[in-house]
NUBA-795386 format. One record per residue: y negated, x negated, z of N, C-alpha, C in turn; residue number from 1. Coordinates in steps of 0.1 Angstrom, whole numbers, plus 2048, in hexadecimal, padded with zeros to 3 digits. Each point is the difference from the previous one (the first is absolute). Layout:
# residues N
R Y X Z Y X Z Y X Z NUM
...
END
This chain:
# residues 349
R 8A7 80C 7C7 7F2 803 800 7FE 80E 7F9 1
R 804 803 7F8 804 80D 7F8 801 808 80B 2
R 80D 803 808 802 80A 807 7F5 7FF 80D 3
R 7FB 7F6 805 7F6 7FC 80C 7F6 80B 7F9 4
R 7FA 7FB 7F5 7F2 809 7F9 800 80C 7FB 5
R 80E 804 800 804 80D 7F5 7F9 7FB 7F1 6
R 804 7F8 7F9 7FE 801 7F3 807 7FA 7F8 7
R 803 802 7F7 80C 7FC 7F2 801 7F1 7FF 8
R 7F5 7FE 7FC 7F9 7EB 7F9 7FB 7F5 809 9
R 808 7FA 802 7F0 7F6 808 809 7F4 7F8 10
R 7F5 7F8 801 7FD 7F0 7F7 806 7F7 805 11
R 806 7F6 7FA 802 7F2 808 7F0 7FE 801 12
R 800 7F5 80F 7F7 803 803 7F6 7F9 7FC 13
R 7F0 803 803 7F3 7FB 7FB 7FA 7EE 809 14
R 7F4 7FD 800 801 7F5 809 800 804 80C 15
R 7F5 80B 806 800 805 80B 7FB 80E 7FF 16
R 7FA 805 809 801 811 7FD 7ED 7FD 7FD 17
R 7F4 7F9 802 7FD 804 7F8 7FF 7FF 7EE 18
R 803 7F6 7FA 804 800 7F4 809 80D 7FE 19
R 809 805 805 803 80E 7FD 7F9 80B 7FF 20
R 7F7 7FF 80B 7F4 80C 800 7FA 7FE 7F3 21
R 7F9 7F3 7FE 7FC 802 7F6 803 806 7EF 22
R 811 7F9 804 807 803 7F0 805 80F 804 23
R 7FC 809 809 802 80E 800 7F6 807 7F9 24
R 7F3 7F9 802 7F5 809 7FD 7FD 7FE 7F2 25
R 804 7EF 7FD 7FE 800 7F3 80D 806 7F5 26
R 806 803 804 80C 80B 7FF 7FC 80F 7FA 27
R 7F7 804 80C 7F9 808 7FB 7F4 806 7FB 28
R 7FA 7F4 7FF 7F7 7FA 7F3 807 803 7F1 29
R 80F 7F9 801 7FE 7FF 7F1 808 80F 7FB 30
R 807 802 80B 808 811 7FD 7EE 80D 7FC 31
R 7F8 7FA 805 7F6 80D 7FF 7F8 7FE 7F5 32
R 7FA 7F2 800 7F9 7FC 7FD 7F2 7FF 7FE 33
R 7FC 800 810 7F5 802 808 7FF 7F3 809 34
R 7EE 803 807 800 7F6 805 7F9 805 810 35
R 802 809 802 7F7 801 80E 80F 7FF 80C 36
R 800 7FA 809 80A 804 80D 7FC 803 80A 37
R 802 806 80C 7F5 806 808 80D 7FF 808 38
R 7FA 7F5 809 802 7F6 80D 7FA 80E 810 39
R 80E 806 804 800 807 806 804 800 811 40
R 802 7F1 803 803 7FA 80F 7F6 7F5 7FF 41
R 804 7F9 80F 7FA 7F5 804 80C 7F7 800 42
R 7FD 7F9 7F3 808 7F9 7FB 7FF 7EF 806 43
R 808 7F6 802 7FE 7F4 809 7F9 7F8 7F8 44
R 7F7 7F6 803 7F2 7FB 7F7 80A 7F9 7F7 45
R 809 7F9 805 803 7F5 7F8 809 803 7F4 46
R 808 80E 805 806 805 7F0 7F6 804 7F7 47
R 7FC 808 806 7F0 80A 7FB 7FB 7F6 7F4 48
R 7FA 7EF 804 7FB 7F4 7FB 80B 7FD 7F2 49
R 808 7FF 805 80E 7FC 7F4 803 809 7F9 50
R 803 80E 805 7FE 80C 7F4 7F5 7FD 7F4 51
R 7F2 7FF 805 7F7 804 7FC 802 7F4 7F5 52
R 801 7F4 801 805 7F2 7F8 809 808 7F4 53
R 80A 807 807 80D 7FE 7F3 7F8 80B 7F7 54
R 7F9 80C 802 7FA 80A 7FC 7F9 803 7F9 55
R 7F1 7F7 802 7F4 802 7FC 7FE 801 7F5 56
R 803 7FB 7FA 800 800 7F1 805 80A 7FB 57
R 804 80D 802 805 808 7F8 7FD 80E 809 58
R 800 7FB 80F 800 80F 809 7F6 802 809 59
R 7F7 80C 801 7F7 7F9 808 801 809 80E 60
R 801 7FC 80C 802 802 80C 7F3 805 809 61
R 804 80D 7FF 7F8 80D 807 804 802 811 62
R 7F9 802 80B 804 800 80E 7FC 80C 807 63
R 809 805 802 7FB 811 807 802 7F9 810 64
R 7F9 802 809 801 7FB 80C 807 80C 808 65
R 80D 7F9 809 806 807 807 7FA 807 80A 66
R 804 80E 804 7FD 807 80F 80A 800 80A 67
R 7F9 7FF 80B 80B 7FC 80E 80D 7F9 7F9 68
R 7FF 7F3 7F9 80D 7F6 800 805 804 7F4 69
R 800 80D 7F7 808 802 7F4 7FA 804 7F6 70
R 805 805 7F5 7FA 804 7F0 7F8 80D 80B 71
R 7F2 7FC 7F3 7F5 80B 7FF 809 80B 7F5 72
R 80B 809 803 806 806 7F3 7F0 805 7F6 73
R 7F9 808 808 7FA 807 7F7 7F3 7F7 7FC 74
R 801 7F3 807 7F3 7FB 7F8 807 7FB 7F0 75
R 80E 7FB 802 808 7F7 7F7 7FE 80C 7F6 76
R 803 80F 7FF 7FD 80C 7FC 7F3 800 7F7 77
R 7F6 805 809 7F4 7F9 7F6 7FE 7F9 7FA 78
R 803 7F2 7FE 7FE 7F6 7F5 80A 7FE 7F4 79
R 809 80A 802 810 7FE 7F6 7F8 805 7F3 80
R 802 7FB 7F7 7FC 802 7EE 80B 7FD 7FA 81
R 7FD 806 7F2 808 7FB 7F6 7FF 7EE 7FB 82
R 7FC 7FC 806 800 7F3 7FE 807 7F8 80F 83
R 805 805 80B 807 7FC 808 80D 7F9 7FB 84
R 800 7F2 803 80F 7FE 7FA 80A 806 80E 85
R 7FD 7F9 80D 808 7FD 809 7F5 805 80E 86
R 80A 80C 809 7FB 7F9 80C 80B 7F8 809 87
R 7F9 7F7 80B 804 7F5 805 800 800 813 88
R 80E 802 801 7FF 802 80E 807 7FA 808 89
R 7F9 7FB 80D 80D 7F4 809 801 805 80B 90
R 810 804 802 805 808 80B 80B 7F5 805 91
R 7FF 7FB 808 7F6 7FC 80E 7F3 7F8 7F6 92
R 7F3 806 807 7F6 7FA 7FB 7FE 7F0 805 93
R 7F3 7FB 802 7FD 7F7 804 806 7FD 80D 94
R 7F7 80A 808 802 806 810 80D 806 804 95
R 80B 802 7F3 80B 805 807 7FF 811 7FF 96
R 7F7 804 7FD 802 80E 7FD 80D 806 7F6 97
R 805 80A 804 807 807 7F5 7FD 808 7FD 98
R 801 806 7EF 7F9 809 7FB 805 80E 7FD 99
R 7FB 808 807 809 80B 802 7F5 80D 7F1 100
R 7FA 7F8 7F6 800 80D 7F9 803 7FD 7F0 101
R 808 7F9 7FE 805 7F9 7F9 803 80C 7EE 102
R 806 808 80A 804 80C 7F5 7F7 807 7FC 103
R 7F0 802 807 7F7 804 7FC 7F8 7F9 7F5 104
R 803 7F3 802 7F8 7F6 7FA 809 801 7F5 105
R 80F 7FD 7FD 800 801 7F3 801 80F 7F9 106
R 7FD 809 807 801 80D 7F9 7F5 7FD 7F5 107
R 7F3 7FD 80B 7F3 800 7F9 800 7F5 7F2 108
R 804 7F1 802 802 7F6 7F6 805 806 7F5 109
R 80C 807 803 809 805 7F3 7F6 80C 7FA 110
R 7F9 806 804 7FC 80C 7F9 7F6 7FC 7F7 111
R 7FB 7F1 803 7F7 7F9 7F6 807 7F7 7F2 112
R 810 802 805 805 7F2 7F5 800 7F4 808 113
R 7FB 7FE 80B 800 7F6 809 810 7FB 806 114
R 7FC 7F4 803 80E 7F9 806 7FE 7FE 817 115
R 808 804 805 804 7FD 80E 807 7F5 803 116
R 7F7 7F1 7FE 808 7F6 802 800 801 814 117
R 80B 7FB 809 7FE 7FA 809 805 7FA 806 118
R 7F7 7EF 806 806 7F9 809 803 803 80B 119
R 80B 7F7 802 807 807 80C 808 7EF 808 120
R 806 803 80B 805 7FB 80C 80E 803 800 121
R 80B 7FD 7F7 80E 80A 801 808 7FE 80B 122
R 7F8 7F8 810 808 801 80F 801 80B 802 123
R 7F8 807 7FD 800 80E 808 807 80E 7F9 124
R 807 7FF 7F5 806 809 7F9 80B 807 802 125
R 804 7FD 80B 811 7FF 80F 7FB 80D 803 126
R 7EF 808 803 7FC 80C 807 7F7 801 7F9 127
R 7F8 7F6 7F5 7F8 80B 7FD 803 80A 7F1 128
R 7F6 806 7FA 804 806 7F3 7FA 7FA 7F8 129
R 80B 7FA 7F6 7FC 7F3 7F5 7F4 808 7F7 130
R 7F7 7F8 7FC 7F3 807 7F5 807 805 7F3 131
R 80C 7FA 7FB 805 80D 7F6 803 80C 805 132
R 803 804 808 803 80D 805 7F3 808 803 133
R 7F7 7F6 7FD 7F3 809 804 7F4 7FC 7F3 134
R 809 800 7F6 7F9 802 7F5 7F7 7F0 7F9 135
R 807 7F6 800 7FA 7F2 801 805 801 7EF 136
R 7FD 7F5 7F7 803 800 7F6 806 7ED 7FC 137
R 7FD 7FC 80A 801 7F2 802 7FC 7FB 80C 138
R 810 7F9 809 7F9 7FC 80D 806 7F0 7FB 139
R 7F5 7F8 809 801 7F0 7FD 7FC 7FA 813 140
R 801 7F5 7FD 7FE 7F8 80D 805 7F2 802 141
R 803 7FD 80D 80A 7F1 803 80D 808 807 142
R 808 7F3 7FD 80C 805 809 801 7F4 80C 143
R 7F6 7F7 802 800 7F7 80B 807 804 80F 144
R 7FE 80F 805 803 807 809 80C 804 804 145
R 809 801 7F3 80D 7FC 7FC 809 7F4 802 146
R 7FD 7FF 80C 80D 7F4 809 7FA 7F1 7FA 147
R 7F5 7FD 7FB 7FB 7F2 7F7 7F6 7F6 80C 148
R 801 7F8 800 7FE 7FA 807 7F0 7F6 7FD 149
R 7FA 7F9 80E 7F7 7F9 7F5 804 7F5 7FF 150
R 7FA 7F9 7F1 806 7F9 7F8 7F2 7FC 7F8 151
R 7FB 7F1 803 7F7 7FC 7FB 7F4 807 7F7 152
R 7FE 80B 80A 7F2 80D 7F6 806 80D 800 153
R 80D 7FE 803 80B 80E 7F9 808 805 810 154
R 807 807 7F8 806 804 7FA 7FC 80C 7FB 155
R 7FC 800 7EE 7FD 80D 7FA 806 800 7F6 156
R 7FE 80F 7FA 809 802 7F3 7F9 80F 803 157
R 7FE 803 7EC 7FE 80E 7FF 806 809 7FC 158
R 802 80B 805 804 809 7F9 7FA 80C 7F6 159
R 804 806 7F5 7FA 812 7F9 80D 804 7FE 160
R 7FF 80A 807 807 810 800 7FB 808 7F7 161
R 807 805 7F6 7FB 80E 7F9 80D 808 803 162
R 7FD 80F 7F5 80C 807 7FF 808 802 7F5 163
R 808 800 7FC 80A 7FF 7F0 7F6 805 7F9 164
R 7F3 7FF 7FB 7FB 806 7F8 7FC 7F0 7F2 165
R 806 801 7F3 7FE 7F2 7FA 7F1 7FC 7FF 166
R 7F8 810 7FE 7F2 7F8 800 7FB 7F7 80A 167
R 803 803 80C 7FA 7F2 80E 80D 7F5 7FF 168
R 80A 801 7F9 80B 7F5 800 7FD 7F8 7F5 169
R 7FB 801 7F3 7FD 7F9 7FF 7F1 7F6 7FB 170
R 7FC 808 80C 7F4 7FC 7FE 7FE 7F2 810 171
R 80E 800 805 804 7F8 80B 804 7EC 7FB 172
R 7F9 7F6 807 801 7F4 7F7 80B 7FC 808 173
R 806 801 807 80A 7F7 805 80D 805 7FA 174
R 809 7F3 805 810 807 7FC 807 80D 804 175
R 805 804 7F8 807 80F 809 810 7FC 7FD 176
R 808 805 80A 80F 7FE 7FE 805 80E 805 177
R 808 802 7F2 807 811 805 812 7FE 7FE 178
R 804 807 800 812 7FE 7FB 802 807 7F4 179
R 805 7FA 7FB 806 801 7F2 810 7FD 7FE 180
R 804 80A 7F1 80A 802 800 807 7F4 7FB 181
R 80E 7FD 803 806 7F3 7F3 808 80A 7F6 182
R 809 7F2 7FC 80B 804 7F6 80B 804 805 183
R 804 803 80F 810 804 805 7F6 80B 80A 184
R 80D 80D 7FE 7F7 80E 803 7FE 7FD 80B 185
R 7F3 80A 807 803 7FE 80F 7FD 7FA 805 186
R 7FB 7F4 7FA 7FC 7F3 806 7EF 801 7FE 187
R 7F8 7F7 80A 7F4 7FD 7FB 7F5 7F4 808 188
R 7F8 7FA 7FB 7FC 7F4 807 7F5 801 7FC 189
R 7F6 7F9 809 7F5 800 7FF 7F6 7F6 7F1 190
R 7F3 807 7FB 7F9 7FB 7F4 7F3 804 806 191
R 7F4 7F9 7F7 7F4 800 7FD 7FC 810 7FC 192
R 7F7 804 806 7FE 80E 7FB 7F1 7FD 7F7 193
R 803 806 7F0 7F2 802 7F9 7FD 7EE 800 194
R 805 7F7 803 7F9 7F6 7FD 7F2 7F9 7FC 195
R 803 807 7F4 7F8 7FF 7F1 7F2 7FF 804 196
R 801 805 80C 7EE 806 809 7F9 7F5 807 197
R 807 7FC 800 7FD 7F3 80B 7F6 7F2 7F9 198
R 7FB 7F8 80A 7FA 7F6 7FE 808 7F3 7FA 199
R 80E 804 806 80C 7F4 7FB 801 803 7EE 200
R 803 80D 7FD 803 801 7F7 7EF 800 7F6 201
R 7F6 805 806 7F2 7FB 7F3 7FD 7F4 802 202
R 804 7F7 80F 7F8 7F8 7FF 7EF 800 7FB 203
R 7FB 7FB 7FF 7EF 7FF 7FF 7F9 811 7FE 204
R 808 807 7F5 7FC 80C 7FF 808 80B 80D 205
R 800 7FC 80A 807 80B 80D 7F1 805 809 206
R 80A 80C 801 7F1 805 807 7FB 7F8 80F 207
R 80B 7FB 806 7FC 7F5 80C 80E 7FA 802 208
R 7FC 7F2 805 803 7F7 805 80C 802 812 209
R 80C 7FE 7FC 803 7FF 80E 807 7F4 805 210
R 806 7FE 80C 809 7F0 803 80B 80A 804 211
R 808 7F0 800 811 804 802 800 7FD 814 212
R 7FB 7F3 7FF 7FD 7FC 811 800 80F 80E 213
R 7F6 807 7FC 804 810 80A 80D 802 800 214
R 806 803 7F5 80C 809 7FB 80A 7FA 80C 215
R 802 7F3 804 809 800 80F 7FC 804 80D 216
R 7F2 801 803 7FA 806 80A 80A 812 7FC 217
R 800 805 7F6 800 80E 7FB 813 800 805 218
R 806 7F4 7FF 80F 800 803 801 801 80C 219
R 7F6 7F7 80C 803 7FF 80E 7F7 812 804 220
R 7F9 805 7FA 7FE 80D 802 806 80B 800 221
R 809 7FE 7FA 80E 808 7FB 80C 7FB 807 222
R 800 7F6 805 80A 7FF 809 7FD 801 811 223
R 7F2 805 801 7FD 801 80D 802 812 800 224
R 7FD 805 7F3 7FD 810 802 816 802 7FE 225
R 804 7FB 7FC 80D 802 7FC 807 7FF 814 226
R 7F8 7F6 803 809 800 812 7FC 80B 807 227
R 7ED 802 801 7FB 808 809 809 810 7FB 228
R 7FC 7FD 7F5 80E 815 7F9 7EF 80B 809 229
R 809 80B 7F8 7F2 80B 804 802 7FE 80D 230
R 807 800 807 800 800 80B 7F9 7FC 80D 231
R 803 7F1 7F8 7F2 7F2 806 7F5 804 7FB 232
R 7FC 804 7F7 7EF 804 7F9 802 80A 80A 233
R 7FE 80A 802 7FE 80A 80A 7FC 7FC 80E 234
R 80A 7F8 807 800 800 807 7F1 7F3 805 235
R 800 7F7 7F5 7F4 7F8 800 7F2 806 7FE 236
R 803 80C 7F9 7F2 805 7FC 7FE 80A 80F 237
R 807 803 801 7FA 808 813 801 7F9 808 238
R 806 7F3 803 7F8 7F2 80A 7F0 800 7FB 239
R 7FF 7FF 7F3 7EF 7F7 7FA 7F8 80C 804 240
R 805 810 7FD 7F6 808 809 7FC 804 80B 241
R 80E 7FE 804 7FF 801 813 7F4 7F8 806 242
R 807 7F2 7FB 7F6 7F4 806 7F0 7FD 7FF 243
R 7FF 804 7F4 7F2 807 7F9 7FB 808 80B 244
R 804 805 7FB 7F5 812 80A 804 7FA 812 245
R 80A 7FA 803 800 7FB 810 7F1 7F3 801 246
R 803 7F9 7F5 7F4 7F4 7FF 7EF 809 801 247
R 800 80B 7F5 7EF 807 800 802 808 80C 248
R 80A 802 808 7FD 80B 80F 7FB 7F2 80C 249
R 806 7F8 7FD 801 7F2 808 7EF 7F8 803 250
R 7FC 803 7F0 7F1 7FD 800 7F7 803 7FE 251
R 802 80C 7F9 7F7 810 7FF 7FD 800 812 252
R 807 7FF 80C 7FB 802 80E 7FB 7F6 806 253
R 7FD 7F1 7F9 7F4 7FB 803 7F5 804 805 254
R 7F7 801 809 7F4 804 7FD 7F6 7F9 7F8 255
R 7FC 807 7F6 7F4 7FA 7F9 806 7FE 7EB 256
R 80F 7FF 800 80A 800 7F8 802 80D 7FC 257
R 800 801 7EE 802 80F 7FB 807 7FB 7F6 258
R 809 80C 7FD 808 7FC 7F3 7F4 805 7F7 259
R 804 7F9 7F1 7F7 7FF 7F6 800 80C 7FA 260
R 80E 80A 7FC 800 80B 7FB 808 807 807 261
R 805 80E 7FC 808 805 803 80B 802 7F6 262
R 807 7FC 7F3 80C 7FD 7FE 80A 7FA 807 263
R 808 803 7FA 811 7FF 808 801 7EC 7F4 264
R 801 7FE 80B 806 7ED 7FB 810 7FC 801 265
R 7FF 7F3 7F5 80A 7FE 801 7FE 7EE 801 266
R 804 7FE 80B 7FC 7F0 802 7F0 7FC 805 267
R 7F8 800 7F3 7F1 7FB 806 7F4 80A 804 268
R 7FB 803 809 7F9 809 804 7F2 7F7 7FF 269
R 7F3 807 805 7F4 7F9 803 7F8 803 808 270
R 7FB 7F9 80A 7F9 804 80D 7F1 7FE 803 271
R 7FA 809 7FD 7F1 7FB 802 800 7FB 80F 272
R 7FA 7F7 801 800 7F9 812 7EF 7FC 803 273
R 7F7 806 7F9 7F5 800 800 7F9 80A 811 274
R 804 80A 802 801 805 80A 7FD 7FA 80C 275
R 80D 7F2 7FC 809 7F8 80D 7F1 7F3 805 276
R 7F8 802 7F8 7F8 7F6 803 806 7EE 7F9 277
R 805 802 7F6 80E 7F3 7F8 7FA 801 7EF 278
R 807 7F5 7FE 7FE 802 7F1 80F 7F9 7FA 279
R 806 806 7F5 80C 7FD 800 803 7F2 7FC 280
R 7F5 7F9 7F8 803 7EE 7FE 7FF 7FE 810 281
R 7FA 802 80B 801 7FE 80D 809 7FE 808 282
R 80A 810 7FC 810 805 806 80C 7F8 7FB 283
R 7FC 7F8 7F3 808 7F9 7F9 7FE 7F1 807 284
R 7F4 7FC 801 7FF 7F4 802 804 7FE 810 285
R 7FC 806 80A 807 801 80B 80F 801 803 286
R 806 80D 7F7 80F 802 806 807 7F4 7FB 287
R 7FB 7F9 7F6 807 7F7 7F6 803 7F6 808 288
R 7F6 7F8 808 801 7F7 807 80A 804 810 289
R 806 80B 800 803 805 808 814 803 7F9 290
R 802 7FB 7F4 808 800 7FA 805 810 7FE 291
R 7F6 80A 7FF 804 80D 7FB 7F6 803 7EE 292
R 809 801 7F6 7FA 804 7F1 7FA 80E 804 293
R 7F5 807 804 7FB 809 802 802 80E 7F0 294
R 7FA 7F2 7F7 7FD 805 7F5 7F8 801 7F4 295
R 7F7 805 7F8 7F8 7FC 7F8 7F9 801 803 296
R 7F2 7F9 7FF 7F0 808 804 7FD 803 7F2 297
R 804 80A 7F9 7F8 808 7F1 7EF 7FC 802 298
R 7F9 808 80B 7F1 7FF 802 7FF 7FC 80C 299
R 7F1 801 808 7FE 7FB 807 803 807 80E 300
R 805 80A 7FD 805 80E 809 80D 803 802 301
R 809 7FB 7EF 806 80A 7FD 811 7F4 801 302
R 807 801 807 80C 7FC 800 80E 807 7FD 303
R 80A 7F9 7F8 804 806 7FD 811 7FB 805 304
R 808 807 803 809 7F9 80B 810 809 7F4 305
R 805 7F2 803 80F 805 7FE 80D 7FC 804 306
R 80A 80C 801 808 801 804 80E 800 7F8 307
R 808 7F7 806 80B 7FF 7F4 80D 806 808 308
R 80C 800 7FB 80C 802 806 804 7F6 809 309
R 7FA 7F6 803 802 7F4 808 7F9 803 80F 310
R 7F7 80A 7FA 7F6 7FA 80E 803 80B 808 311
R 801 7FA 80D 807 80A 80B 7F8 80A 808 312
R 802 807 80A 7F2 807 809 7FC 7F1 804 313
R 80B 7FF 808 7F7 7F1 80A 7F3 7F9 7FC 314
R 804 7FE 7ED 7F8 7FA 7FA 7EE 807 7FB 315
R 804 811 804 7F8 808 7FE 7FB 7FC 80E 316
R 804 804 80A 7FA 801 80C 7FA 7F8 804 317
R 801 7F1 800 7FC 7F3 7FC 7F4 801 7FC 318
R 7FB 804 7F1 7F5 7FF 7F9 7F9 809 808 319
R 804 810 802 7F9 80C 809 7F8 7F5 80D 320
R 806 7FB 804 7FC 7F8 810 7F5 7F9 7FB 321
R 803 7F6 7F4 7F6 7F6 7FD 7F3 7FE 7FD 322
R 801 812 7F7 7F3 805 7FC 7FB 808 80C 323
R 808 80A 809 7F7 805 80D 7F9 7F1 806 324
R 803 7F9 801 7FC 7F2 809 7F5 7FB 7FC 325
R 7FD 7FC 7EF 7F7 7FC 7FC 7F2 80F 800 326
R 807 80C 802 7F3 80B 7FF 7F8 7FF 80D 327
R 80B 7FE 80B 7FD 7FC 811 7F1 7F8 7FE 328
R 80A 7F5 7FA 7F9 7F5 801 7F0 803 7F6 329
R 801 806 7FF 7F5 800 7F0 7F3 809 808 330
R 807 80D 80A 7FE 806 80C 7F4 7FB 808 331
R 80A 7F7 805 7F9 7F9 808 7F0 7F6 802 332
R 807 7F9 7F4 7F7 7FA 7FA 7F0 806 7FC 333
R 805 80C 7FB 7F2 80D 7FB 7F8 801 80F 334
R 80D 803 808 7FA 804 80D 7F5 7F6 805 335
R 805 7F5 803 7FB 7F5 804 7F3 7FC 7FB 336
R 7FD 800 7F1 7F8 7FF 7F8 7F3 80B 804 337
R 802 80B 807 7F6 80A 802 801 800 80E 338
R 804 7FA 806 7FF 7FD 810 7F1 7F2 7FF 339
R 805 7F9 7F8 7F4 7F4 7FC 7F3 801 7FD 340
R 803 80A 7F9 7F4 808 7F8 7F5 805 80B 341
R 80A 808 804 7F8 80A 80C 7F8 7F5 80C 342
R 80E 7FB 800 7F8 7F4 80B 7F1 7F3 7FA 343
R 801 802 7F3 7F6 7FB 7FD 7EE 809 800 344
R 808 80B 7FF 7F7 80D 7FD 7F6 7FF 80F 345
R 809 801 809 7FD 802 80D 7F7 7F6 807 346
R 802 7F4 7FD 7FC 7F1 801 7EA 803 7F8 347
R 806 805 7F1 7F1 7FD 7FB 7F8 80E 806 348
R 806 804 806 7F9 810 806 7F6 7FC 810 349
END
């Protein structure tokens, strides 16, 4: 995971990624010791909800609303103070956006004392450029994506990435394991790093609570990144974008179908289908019965479709067909409806 993210530290793991989000921000809460974070993506409601749970009490969560799909850099800009603990960014967002101003954003955070926490998706790190390399100061997430399977709610586990710096290490609650020297030269085997930090060792006085239960999700994580090798991440991360951008050309030429932004995605895109004469609990409730998962209906417009390493063109092309059919249909239907009309028109005339 280290070499996947470019960075020194990452944790045995959290419950899921978002409990890590959280214990990032409150990370850098207590490094600043401030309370404002300025929520700079369209973050997914349900972490968004659980963040705000593990948080509230100490951090209070500011929302700069994204343009065309990514950080407002210069709105996040305007609102940075000396009282900024953390800004907070999720690359792939909600919708799958990736965030391409990343280095701008923590230029600005750091020039305030601020912290660049961001969640992240580590499938895609095979091609893309990990957020330490672009100035992140803590990336967190799930590693579900990570060869884990589902498993009664699961399979999650979180991870926090920092860089060899001790102030964000130990301000980290889970276990850390580094190598250490013995008593015959030359030799060395693995120990507890900093222990002393931990919730095992304060017990009641720890700065948070974590479980052991993750920590084998975090073993089968590591033995799926240990087979794929850089080589398999690469190679996986330009299938998830090919397929991507082939899925939004597939249904971007719907008529009536627009893509939602113009960011470059990784996996989940979103389609306004409002245009199409549809509404997306509609698209869902139709294809479903039709045994195709179309995707989420977010609003009443707004669907949001994803694409994994599994799913093939056919499977693309498939859905492309299903939704021109129902726009046909949707077409027609309009048509019909003002053929009636008229003929009613005509009738009281």
């Amino acid at each position: 995971m280290g070499e996947l993210l470019s960075m020194d530290v990452v944790n045995v793991p959290t419950y899921d990624g978002f409990q890590a989000t959280a214990t990032a921000l409150a990370m850098a809460g207590r490094l600043t010791g401030r309370r404002r974070v300025l929520v700079a993506s369209d973050v997914l409601p349900a972490k968004l909800s659980k963040v705000r749970d593990f948080v509230r009490v100490h951090l209070d969560l500011e929302f700069v609303a994204p343009v065309d799909g990514t950080a407002d850099a210069a709105g996040v800009a305007d609102r940075l103070g000396d009282d900024v603990a953390a800004v907070w960014v999720e690359t792939p967002s909600r919708t799958g956006a990736i965030e391409h101003r990343l280095q701008q954003l923590a230029d600005a955070a750091h020039e305030v004392g601020a912290v660049l926490v961001v969640g992240t998706d580590p499938v895609g790190y095979g091609v893309l450029t990990p957020p330490a390399e672009q100035g992140a100061d803590i990336v967190c997430g799930d590693i579900q994506s990570l060869g884990l399977h589902q498993w009664f709610g699961g399979a999650h586990a979180g991870f926090i990435a920092v860089h060899d710096d001790p102030r964000f290490v130990m301000e980290m609650p889970s276990r850390l394991f580094g190598l250490a020297t013995t008593d015959v030269p030359g030799e060395v085997g693995f120990g507890d790093v900093a222990y002393d930090r931990t919730s095992f060792a304060h017990r009641e006085e720890g700065k948070e609570w974590v479980g052991t239960a993750a920590a084998l999700w975090g073993i089968a994580a590591g033995v799926h990144l240990a087979l794929m090798g850089p080589q398999g991440m690469r190679e996986l991360g330009e299938v998830l974008l090919a397929r991507t951008a082939y899925a939004q050309r597939a249904l971007a030429a719907i008529p009536g179908i627009r893509l939602a932004d113009g960011a470059v995605h990784l996996r989940e895109f979103a389609v306004d289908v409002s245009g199409a004469g549809l509404t997306a609990p509609g698209i869902v409730d139709r294809l479903r019965a039709d045994g195709i998962e179309p995707g989420v209906a977010a609003s009443e417009h707004e669907l949001v479709v994803c694409v994994t390493e599994i799913t093939s063109q056919h499977d693309i092309d498939r859905l492309a067909t299903a939704i021109t059919t129902l726009v046909a249909a949707s077409a027609a239907e309009a048509a019909a409806t003002l053929d009636t009309a008229a003929t009613h028109e005509e009738h009281r005339a």
